[in-house]
N, C-alpha and C positions, 0 to 999 in steps of 0.2 A: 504493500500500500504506500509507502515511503514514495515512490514517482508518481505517485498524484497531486504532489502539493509541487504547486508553482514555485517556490520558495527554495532557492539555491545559495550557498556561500559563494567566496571568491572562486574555488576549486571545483564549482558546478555540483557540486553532492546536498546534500539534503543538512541541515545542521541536527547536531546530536537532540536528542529530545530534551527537554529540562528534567531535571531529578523532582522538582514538585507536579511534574503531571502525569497521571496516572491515562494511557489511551481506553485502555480495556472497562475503565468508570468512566469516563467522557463519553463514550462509545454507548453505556447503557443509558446513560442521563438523555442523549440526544435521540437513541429510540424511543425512549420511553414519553417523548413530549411529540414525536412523531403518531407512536401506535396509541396515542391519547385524543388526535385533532378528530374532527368531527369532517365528516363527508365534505360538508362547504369548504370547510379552511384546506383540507386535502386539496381539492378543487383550484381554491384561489392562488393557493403555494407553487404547482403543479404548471400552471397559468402566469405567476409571475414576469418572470424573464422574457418571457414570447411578449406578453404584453406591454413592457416596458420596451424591447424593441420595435412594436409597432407605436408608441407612443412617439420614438424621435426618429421614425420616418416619416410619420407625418409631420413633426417640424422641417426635417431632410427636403423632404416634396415643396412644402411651402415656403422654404426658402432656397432653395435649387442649390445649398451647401452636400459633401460629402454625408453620409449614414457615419461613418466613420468621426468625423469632425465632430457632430449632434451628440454622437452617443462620449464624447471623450469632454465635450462640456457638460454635459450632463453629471458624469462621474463627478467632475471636479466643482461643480455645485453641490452635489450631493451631503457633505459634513454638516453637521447640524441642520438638516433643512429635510420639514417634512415632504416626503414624497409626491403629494399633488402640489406643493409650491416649487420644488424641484424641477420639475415638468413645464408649470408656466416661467419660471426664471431660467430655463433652457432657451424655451421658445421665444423669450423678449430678447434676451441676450443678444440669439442669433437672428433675430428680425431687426435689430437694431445694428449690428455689426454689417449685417448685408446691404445697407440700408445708408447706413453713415461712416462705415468703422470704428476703429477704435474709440476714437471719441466718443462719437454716438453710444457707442456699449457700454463706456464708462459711465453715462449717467444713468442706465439701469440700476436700480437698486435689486440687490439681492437678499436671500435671506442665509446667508451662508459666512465664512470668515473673507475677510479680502481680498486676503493671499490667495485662498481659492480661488476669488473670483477673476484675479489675474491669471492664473492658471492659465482659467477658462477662455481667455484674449488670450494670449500665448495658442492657445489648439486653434482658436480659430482663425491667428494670424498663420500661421503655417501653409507655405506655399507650395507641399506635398503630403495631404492627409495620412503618410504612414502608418497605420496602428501601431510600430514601436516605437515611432516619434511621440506617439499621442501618450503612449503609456509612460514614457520616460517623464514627459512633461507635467504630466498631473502626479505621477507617483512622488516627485518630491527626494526629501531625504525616507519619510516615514509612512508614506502614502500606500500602503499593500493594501491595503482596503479600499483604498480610492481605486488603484490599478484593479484588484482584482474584481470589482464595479463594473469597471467600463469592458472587460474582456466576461462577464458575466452577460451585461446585458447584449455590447455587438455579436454575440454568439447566440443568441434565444436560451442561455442557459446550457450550453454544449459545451465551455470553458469556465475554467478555471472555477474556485468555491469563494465567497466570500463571508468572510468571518467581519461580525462588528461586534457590539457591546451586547447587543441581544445573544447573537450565537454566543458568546462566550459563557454568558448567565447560564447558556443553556445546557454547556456544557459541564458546570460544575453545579445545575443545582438549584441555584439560588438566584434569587432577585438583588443587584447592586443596581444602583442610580449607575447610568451613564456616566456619569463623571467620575465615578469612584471603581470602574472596570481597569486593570492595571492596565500600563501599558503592554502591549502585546509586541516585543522583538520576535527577532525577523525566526528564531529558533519555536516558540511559542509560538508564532502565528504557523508557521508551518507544519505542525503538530497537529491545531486546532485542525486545520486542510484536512491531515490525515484523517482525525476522528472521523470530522464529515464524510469524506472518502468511505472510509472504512462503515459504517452509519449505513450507507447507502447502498454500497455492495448488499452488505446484508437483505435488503428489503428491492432491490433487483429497479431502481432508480439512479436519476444522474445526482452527482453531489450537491450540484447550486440546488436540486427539486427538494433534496433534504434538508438541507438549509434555508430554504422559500417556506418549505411546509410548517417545517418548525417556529421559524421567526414569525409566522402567522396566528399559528394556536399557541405560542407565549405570551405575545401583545395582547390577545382575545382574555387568555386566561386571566391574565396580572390589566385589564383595562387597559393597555397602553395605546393611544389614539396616533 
Protein backbone atom coordinates (compact mmCIF):
# COMPACT_ATOMS: atom_id res chain seq x y z
CA UNK A 1 0.00 0.00 0.00
CA UNK A 2 3.02 2.22 0.69
CA UNK A 3 2.99 3.55 -3.43
CA UNK A 4 -0.34 4.82 -3.16
CA UNK A 5 0.51 7.89 -1.26
CA UNK A 6 1.70 10.64 -3.42
CA UNK A 7 4.07 11.69 -0.96
CA UNK A 8 7.88 11.18 -1.63
CA UNK A 9 11.22 12.25 0.07
CA UNK A 10 14.22 13.73 -1.71
CA UNK A 11 15.26 9.83 -2.63
CA UNK A 12 11.77 9.38 -4.39
CA UNK A 13 10.65 6.59 -1.45
CA UNK A 14 7.81 6.88 0.79
CA UNK A 15 9.15 8.45 4.23
CA UNK A 16 9.28 6.09 7.34
CA UNK A 17 5.85 6.05 9.15
CA UNK A 18 5.94 8.19 12.50
CA UNK A 19 6.39 5.97 15.79
CA UNK A 20 2.95 7.73 17.03
CA UNK A 21 0.63 6.31 14.31
CA UNK A 22 -0.71 3.22 14.48
CA UNK A 23 -2.05 2.39 10.25
CA UNK A 24 -3.93 -0.83 11.38
CA UNK A 25 -6.38 1.67 14.12
CA UNK A 26 -6.46 4.50 11.51
CA UNK A 27 -7.40 2.00 9.04
CA UNK A 28 -10.50 0.78 11.44
CA UNK A 29 -11.51 4.36 12.74
CA UNK A 30 -11.88 5.22 8.84
CA UNK A 31 -14.14 2.11 8.16
CA UNK A 32 -15.99 2.38 10.74
CA UNK A 33 -17.30 6.18 9.93
CA UNK A 34 -17.53 4.62 6.24
CA UNK A 35 -19.73 1.26 7.07
CA UNK A 36 -21.75 3.95 9.46
CA UNK A 37 -22.89 6.65 6.54
CA UNK A 38 -26.36 6.39 5.46
CA UNK A 39 -27.21 5.55 1.76
CA UNK A 40 -27.58 9.51 0.99
CA UNK A 41 -24.08 10.52 2.22
CA UNK A 42 -22.63 7.18 0.54
CA UNK A 43 -24.25 8.71 -2.54
CA UNK A 44 -23.05 12.37 -2.06
CA UNK A 45 -19.33 11.10 -1.01
CA UNK A 46 -19.29 8.66 -4.09
CA UNK A 47 -20.46 11.92 -6.32
CA UNK A 48 -18.01 14.37 -4.87
CA UNK A 49 -15.11 14.68 -7.01
CA UNK A 50 -17.02 14.06 -10.58
CA UNK A 51 -19.12 16.86 -9.22
CA UNK A 52 -16.72 19.21 -8.33
CA UNK A 53 -15.19 18.78 -11.71
CA UNK A 54 -18.14 19.50 -13.50
CA UNK A 55 -18.52 22.58 -11.22
CA UNK A 56 -15.03 24.27 -12.95
CA UNK A 57 -15.90 23.26 -16.30
CA UNK A 58 -18.44 25.12 -16.40
CA UNK A 59 -16.53 28.10 -15.12
CA UNK A 60 -13.78 26.55 -17.99
CA UNK A 61 -16.76 26.81 -20.78
CA UNK A 62 -17.68 30.29 -19.51
CA UNK A 63 -14.73 31.68 -19.54
CA UNK A 64 -12.86 29.99 -22.58
CA UNK A 65 -9.70 29.50 -19.68
CA UNK A 66 -7.95 25.90 -19.54
CA UNK A 67 -10.04 22.97 -17.11
CA UNK A 68 -6.64 22.61 -15.88
CA UNK A 69 -6.15 26.49 -14.83
CA UNK A 70 -10.03 26.54 -13.04
CA UNK A 71 -9.56 23.49 -11.24
CA UNK A 72 -5.71 24.66 -9.87
CA UNK A 73 -7.50 28.10 -8.79
CA UNK A 74 -9.94 26.51 -7.30
CA UNK A 75 -7.42 24.25 -5.01
CA UNK A 76 -5.66 27.33 -4.01
CA UNK A 77 -8.91 29.17 -2.90
CA UNK A 78 -9.97 26.24 -1.25
CA UNK A 79 -8.17 26.84 2.77
CA UNK A 80 -10.53 28.08 4.83
CA UNK A 81 -13.23 28.71 2.56
CA UNK A 82 -16.50 26.87 2.44
CA UNK A 83 -17.10 24.96 -0.51
CA UNK A 84 -20.09 26.78 -2.31
CA UNK A 85 -18.15 30.02 -1.71
CA UNK A 86 -15.07 28.35 -3.15
CA UNK A 87 -16.96 27.64 -6.29
CA UNK A 88 -18.20 31.36 -6.67
CA UNK A 89 -14.78 32.98 -5.77
CA UNK A 90 -13.37 30.56 -8.53
CA UNK A 91 -15.63 31.62 -10.86
CA UNK A 92 -15.34 35.62 -10.05
CA UNK A 93 -11.65 35.25 -9.99
CA UNK A 94 -11.45 33.84 -13.33
CA UNK A 95 -14.25 36.02 -14.90
CA UNK A 96 -12.54 38.94 -13.66
CA UNK A 97 -8.92 37.93 -14.79
CA UNK A 98 -10.29 37.00 -18.23
CA UNK A 99 -11.81 40.02 -18.28
CA UNK A 100 -9.30 42.62 -16.97
CA UNK A 101 -6.37 40.74 -15.54
CA UNK A 102 -4.55 40.83 -12.83
CA UNK A 103 -5.71 43.95 -11.79
CA UNK A 104 -9.16 43.40 -12.32
CA UNK A 105 -8.69 39.93 -10.16
CA UNK A 106 -7.19 41.79 -7.41
CA UNK A 107 -10.17 43.41 -6.44
CA UNK A 108 -12.17 40.23 -6.20
CA UNK A 109 -12.53 39.77 -2.68
CA UNK A 110 -12.08 36.39 -1.47
CA UNK A 111 -12.88 34.32 1.21
CA UNK A 112 -9.61 32.50 1.63
CA UNK A 113 -5.88 33.60 3.11
CA UNK A 114 -4.04 36.15 0.48
CA UNK A 115 -1.35 34.33 -0.12
CA UNK A 116 -3.74 31.88 -1.47
CA UNK A 117 -5.26 34.05 -3.32
CA UNK A 118 -2.19 35.02 -5.14
CA UNK A 119 -1.41 31.74 -5.80
CA UNK A 120 -4.50 31.69 -7.59
CA UNK A 121 -3.04 34.89 -10.00
CA UNK A 122 0.03 33.01 -10.20
CA UNK A 123 -2.00 29.73 -12.05
CA UNK A 124 -3.96 31.88 -14.00
CA UNK A 125 -1.02 34.09 -15.17
CA UNK A 126 0.68 31.05 -16.59
CA UNK A 127 1.29 31.10 -20.11
CA UNK A 128 1.24 27.13 -20.36
CA UNK A 129 -1.43 25.57 -18.07
CA UNK A 130 0.85 22.42 -17.04
CA UNK A 131 -0.71 20.48 -14.35
CA UNK A 132 2.96 20.23 -12.69
CA UNK A 133 3.36 23.90 -13.09
CA UNK A 134 -0.09 24.29 -11.50
CA UNK A 135 0.65 21.99 -8.68
CA UNK A 136 4.17 23.35 -7.81
CA UNK A 137 2.57 26.79 -7.69
CA UNK A 138 -0.33 26.25 -5.39
CA UNK A 139 1.55 23.58 -3.28
CA UNK A 140 3.74 26.01 -1.75
CA UNK A 141 6.29 25.13 0.86
CA UNK A 142 3.32 23.09 2.86
CA UNK A 143 0.57 22.88 0.58
CA UNK A 144 -0.03 18.77 0.18
CA UNK A 145 -3.49 19.36 0.74
CA UNK A 146 -3.98 22.00 -1.48
CA UNK A 147 -1.90 19.93 -4.28
CA UNK A 148 -3.54 16.81 -3.44
CA UNK A 149 -7.14 19.10 -4.04
CA UNK A 150 -6.49 20.01 -7.25
CA UNK A 151 -5.16 16.47 -8.65
CA UNK A 152 -8.24 15.00 -6.64
CA UNK A 153 -10.65 17.16 -8.34
CA UNK A 154 -8.94 17.43 -12.31
CA UNK A 155 -9.04 13.77 -12.18
CA UNK A 156 -13.13 13.13 -11.11
CA UNK A 157 -11.47 11.51 -8.05
CA UNK A 158 -9.18 8.83 -10.10
CA UNK A 159 -5.92 10.77 -8.39
CA UNK A 160 -4.21 11.12 -5.60
CA UNK A 161 -6.33 11.13 -1.72
CA UNK A 162 -6.66 14.20 0.16
CA UNK A 163 -6.34 14.35 3.65
CA UNK A 164 -7.56 17.76 5.66
CA UNK A 165 -8.57 18.27 9.35
CA UNK A 166 -11.61 16.31 8.98
CA UNK A 167 -9.99 13.17 7.53
CA UNK A 168 -7.55 13.36 10.15
CA UNK A 169 -10.27 13.48 13.14
CA UNK A 170 -11.37 10.71 11.32
CA UNK A 171 -8.69 8.83 11.46
CA UNK A 172 -7.94 8.95 15.12
CA UNK A 173 -11.33 9.19 16.43
CA UNK A 174 -12.14 12.03 17.72
CA UNK A 175 -13.47 15.48 17.06
CA UNK A 176 -10.44 18.47 17.25
CA UNK A 177 -11.42 22.13 16.10
CA UNK A 178 -9.65 22.65 12.96
CA UNK A 179 -7.21 24.76 14.39
CA UNK A 180 -6.18 22.52 16.85
CA UNK A 181 -5.42 19.29 14.07
CA UNK A 182 -1.54 19.05 14.27
CA UNK A 183 0.36 19.93 11.76
CA UNK A 184 0.60 17.17 9.32
CA UNK A 185 4.46 16.65 7.72
CA UNK A 186 5.09 15.45 4.78
CA UNK A 187 5.81 11.72 6.80
CA UNK A 188 2.27 11.98 8.45
CA UNK A 189 0.46 13.01 5.68
CA UNK A 190 1.75 10.40 3.64
CA UNK A 191 0.70 7.74 6.10
CA UNK A 192 -2.66 9.21 6.53
CA UNK A 193 -2.67 8.42 2.14
CA UNK A 194 -1.91 5.12 3.17
CA UNK A 195 -4.79 4.44 5.64
CA UNK A 196 -7.03 5.91 3.15
CA UNK A 197 -5.58 3.70 0.52
CA UNK A 198 -5.49 0.81 2.49
CA UNK A 199 -9.46 1.87 3.95
CA UNK A 200 -10.55 1.47 0.46
CA UNK A 201 -8.99 -1.50 -0.98
CA UNK A 202 -10.65 -3.08 1.71
CA UNK A 203 -14.37 -2.01 0.62
CA UNK A 204 -13.39 -2.44 -3.34
CA UNK A 205 -13.57 1.66 -3.94
CA UNK A 206 -11.06 4.51 -5.02
CA UNK A 207 -9.26 6.20 -2.01
CA UNK A 208 -10.58 10.02 -2.68
CA UNK A 209 -14.51 7.88 -2.68
CA UNK A 210 -13.35 6.95 0.88
CA UNK A 211 -12.34 9.81 1.87
CA UNK A 212 -15.43 11.80 0.19
CA UNK A 213 -17.65 9.21 1.93
CA UNK A 214 -16.31 9.67 5.12
CA UNK A 215 -15.72 13.43 5.34
CA UNK A 216 -19.60 13.54 4.57
CA UNK A 217 -21.08 11.25 7.27
CA UNK A 218 -18.45 13.11 9.83
CA UNK A 219 -19.70 16.72 9.11
CA UNK A 220 -23.43 15.09 9.10
CA UNK A 221 -22.72 13.32 12.35
CA UNK A 222 -20.67 16.12 14.41
CA UNK A 223 -23.25 19.02 12.51
CA UNK A 224 -20.44 20.49 10.74
CA UNK A 225 -22.06 22.82 7.89
Amino acid sequence: MEHLTTIRDARGKVPRCPKSMNVDTMVSNILAVYDGATPDQRHAGMGWYPTALRSAEGIALGTGLPIATVVGVMAALSPSNKWARNVADTAALCHAFKLGGRAAALEVPTCTFNTMKHRGLEVLALPSPCPEAIASIIHGKKGRKVRSFFHCIRSGGQQDVCIDGHAYNITVGTRAALHKVPSLGQGKYAWLQVAYATAAEARGVLPSEMQAVTWVAWRATHGIE
